[in-house]
C-alpha positions as CSV (number, residue, x, y, z in Angstrom):
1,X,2.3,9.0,11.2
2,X,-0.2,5.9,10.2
3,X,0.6,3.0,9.4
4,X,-0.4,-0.5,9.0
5,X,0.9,-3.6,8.5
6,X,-0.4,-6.1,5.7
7,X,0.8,-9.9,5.3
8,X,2.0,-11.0,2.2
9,X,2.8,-15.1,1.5
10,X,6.3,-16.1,0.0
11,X,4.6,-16.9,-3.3
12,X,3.7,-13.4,-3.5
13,X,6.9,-12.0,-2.8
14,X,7.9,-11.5,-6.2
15,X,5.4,-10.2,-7.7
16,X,5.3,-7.8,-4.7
17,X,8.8,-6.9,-5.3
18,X,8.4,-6.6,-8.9
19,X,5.2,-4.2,-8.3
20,X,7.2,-2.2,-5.9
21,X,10.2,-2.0,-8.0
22,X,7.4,-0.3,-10.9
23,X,6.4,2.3,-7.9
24,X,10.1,3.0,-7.0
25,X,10.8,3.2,-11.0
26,X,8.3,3.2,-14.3
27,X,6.2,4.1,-12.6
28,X,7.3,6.8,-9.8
29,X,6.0,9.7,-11.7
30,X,2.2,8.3,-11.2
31,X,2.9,7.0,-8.0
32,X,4.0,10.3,-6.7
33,X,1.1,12.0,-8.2
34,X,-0.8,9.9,-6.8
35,X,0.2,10.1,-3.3
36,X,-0.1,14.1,-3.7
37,X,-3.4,14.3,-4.8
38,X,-4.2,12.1,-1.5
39,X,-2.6,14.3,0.6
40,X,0.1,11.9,1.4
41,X,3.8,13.8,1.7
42,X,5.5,10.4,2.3
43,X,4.7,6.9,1.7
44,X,7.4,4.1,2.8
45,X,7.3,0.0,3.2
46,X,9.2,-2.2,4.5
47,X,9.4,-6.1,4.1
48,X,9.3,-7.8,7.5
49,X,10.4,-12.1,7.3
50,X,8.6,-13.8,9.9
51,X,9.3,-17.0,11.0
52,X,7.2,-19.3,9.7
53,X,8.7,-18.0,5.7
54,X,6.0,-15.8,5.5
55,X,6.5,-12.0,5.1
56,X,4.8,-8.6,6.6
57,X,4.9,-5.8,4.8
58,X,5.0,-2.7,6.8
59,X,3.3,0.4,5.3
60,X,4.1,4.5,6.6
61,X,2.7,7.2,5.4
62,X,2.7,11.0,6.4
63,X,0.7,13.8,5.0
64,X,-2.6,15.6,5.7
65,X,-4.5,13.0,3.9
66,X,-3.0,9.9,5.6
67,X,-5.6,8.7,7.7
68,X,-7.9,8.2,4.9
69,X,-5.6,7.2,2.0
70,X,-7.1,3.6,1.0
71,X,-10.5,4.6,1.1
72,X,-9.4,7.7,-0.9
73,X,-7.6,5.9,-3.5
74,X,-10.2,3.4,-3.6
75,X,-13.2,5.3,-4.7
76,X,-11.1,7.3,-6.9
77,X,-12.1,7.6,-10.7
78,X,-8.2,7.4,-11.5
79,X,-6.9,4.9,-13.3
80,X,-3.1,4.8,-11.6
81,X,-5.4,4.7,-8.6
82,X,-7.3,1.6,-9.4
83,X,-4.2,-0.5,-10.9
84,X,-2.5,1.3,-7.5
85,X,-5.9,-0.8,-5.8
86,X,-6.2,-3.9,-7.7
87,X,-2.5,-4.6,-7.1
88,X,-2.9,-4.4,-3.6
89,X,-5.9,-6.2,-3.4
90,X,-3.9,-9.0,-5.4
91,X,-0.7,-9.0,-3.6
92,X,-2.0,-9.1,-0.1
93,X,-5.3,-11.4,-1.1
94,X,-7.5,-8.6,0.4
95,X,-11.0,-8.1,-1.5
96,X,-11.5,-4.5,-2.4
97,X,-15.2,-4.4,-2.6
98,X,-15.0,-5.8,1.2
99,X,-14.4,-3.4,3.9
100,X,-10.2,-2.0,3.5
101,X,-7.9,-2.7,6.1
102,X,-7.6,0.2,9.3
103,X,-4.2,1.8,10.0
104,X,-2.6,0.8,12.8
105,X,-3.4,2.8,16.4
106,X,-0.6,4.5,18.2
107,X,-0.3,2.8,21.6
108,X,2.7,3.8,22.4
């Protein structure tokens, strides 16, 4: 079960809320679709506070295609995929021609 975990500043929280409430709505249909043709069987996030006001946002996902879901979904010609992409890329401040975040080892 991967995972990772991506930081996300308070400014951005509601337009991070606002983008997950399309994923868990208006956009489900795509956003399941999308996670199927990645392989992924379940995709979950949670919203961590931290202490300093600032949030983490903690990112599952199962499925046979898991391990190599954001560079999947990034080179895909799909256009949920690349709104799926750009939003990230927005939310979190990450650059998505730059090299994609890892998910997080198992230690433990």
């Amino acid at each position: 079960m991967p995972g990772m975990a991506q930081p996300l500043s308070a400014e951005k929280l509601g337009a991070w809320e606002a983008w997950a409430g399309e994923l868990s709505g208006s956009r489900k249909a795509e956003f399941d679709d999308m996670n199927a043709r990645h392989g992924v069987t379940d995709h979950r996030a949670y919203l961590q506070p931290m202490p300093d006001g600032n949030y983490l946002v903690l990112v599952v996902i199962e499925g046979p295609g898991s391990e190599n879901f954001l560079p999947s979904v990034g080179t895909s010609d799909n256009e949920f995929d690349h709104w799926f992409m750009k939003s990230v890329a927005e939310i979190h401040g990450m650059d998505p021609s730059g090299p994609l975040p890892q998910m997080a080892a198992r230690k433990l």
